[in-house]
C-alpha positions as CSV (number, residue, x, y, z in Angstrom):
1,X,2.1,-2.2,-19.4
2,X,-1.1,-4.1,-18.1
3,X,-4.2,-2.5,-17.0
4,X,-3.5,-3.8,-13.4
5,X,-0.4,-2.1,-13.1
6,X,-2.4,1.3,-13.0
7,X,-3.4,2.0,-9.8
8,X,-6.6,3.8,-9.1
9,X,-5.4,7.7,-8.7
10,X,-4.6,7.6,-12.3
11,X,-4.5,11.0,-12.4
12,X,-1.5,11.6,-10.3
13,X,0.3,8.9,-11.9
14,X,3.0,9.3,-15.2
15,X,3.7,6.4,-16.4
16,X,6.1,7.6,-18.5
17,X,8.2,9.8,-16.0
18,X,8.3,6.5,-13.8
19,X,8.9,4.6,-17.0
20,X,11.7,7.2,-17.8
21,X,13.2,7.3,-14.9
22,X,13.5,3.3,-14.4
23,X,15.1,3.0,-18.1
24,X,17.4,6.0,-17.1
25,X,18.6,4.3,-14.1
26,X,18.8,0.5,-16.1
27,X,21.2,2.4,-18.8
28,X,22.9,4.4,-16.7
29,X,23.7,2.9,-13.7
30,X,24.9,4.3,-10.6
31,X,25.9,7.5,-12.3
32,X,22.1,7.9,-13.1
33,X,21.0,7.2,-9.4
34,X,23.6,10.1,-8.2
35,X,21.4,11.9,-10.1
36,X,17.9,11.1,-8.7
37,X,18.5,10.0,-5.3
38,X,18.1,13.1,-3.4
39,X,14.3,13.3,-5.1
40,X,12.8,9.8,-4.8
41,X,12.2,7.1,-2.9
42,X,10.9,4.0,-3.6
43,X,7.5,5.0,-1.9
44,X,7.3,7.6,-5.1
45,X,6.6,5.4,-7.7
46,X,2.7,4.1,-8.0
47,X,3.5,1.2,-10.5
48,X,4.5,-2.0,-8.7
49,X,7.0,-2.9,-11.2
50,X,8.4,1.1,-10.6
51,X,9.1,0.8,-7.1
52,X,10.6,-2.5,-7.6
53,X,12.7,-1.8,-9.8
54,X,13.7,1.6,-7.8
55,X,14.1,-0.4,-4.7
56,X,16.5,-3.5,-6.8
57,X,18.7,-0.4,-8.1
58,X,18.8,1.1,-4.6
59,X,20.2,-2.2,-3.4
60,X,22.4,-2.4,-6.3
61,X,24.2,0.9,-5.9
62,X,24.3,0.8,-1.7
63,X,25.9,-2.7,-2.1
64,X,28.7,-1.6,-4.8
65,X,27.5,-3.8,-7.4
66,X,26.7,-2.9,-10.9
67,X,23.2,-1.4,-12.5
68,X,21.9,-2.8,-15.4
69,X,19.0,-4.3,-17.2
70,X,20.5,-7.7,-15.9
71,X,21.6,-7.2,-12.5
72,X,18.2,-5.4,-11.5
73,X,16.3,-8.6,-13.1
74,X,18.3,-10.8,-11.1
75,X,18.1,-9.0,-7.9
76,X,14.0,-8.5,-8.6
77,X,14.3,-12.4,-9.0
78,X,16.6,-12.9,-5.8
79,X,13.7,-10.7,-3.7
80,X,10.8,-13.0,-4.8
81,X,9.7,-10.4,-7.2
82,X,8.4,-12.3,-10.5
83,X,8.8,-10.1,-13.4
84,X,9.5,-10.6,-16.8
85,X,12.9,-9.4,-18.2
86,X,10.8,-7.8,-20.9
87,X,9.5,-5.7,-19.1
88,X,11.9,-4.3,-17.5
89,X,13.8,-3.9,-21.4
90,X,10.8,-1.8,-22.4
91,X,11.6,1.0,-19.6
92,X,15.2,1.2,-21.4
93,X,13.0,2.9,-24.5
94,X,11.8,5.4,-22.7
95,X,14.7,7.1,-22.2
96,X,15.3,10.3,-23.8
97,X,18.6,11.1,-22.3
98,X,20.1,11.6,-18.4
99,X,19.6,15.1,-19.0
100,X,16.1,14.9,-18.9
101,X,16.6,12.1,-16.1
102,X,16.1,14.4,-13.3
103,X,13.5,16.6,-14.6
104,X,11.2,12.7,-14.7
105,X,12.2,12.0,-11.5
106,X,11.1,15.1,-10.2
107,X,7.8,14.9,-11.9
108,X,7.7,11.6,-9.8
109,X,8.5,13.5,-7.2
110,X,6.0,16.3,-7.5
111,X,3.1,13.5,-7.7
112,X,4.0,11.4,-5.4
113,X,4.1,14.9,-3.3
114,X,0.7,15.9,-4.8
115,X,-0.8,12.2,-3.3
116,X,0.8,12.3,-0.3
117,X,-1.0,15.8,0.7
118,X,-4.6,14.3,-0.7
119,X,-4.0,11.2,1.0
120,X,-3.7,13.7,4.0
121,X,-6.6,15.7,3.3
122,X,-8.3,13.0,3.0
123,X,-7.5,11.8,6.0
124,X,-8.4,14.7,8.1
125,X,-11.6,15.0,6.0
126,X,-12.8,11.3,7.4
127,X,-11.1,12.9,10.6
128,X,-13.6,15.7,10.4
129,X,-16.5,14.1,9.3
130,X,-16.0,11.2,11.8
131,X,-16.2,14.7,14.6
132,X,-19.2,15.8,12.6
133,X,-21.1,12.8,13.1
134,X,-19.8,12.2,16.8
135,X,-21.4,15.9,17.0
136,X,-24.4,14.9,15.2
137,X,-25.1,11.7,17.8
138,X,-24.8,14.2,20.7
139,X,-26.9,16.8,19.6
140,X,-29.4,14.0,19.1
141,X,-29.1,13.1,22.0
142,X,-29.4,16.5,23.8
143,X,-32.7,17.1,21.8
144,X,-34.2,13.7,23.2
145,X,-32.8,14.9,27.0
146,X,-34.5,18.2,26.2
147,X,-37.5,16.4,25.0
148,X,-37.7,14.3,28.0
149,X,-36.7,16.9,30.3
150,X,-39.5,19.3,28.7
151,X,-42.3,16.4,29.3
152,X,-40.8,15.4,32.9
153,X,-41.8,19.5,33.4
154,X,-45.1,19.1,31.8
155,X,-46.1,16.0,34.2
156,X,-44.9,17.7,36.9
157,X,-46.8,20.6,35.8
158,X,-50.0,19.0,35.7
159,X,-49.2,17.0,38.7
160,X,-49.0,20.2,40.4
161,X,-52.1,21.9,38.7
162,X,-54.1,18.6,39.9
163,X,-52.6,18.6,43.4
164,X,-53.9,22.6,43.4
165,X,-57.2,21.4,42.2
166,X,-57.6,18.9,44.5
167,X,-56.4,20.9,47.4
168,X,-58.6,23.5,46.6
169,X,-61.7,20.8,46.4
170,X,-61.3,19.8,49.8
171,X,-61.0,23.0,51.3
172,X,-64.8,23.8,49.4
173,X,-65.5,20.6,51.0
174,X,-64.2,21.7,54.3
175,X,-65.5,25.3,54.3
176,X,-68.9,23.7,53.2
177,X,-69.0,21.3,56.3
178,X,-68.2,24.2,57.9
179,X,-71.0,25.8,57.1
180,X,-73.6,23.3,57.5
């Protein structure tokens, strides 16, 4: 295994279930994929190799043809994915037995599940936080409304207070002519 084949949710990733469940399905066949089918898709795995590999024995068992180490290499080579034969071999040592097939394959499962609902939290996190900040702009923008609003008063205010002032200053005036 390289270090670019681990993707960067490590954490919900095992290797070795994947691994497992890939060398369970290489030694036995369709048999093995009756028993995991109704738990995974190829979606489930996180290692590229994985999900090739579950996708090439998909094909294999849907078309009637045989599962093995050599058929899934072949049909990995016949879908333009380049992989070493090796590689695929080394999956076949991580089998324990297909007993414990299905219990991998639902660890897969259960961790794919497990990303699936954080990569949906997540998205309705950036969905709330994008509201938040759409929130944010307006209540900005409200305050510099209210600001404006607040100093279009003042003016007016002192408008008025000078119009008063002046009013009352020519009715002195008046009243004074008046008087004269």
């Amino acid at each position: 295994m390289n270090l670019s084949d681990i993707p960067e949710d490590f954490a919900h990733w095992s290797p070795e279930a994947e691994g497992g469940v890939i060398g369970g399905l290489l030694v036995g066949g369709a048999e093995a994929f009756d028993l995991v089918a109704d738990l995974l898709s190829p979606g489930d795995f996180h290692g590229t190799l994985q999900a090739a590999a579950y996708t090439a024995v998909q094909a294999l068992v849907l078309s009637g043809h045989a599962v093995d180490l050599v058929s899934v290499y072949e049909e990995l080579q016949r879908t333009n994915d380049s992989v070493d034969i090796q590689r695929l071999h080394e999956f076949t040592h991580l089998v324990v037995g297909l007993r414990v097939l299905r219990q991998h394959a639902q660890l897969v499962a259960d961790r794919a599940a497990i990303k699936k609902n954080e990569q949906r939290l997540a998205a309705e996190r950036s969905d709330l936080e994008s509201q938040l900040e759409t929130i944010s702009v307006r209540e900005n923008a409200l305050k510099q409304k209210e600001l404006q609003a607040k100093a279009a008063v003042d003016k007016a205010q002192a408008d008025a207070e000078k119009l008063i002032a002046d009013v009352r200053e020519e009715v002195a005036r008046e009243r004074a002519n008046l008087a004269e």
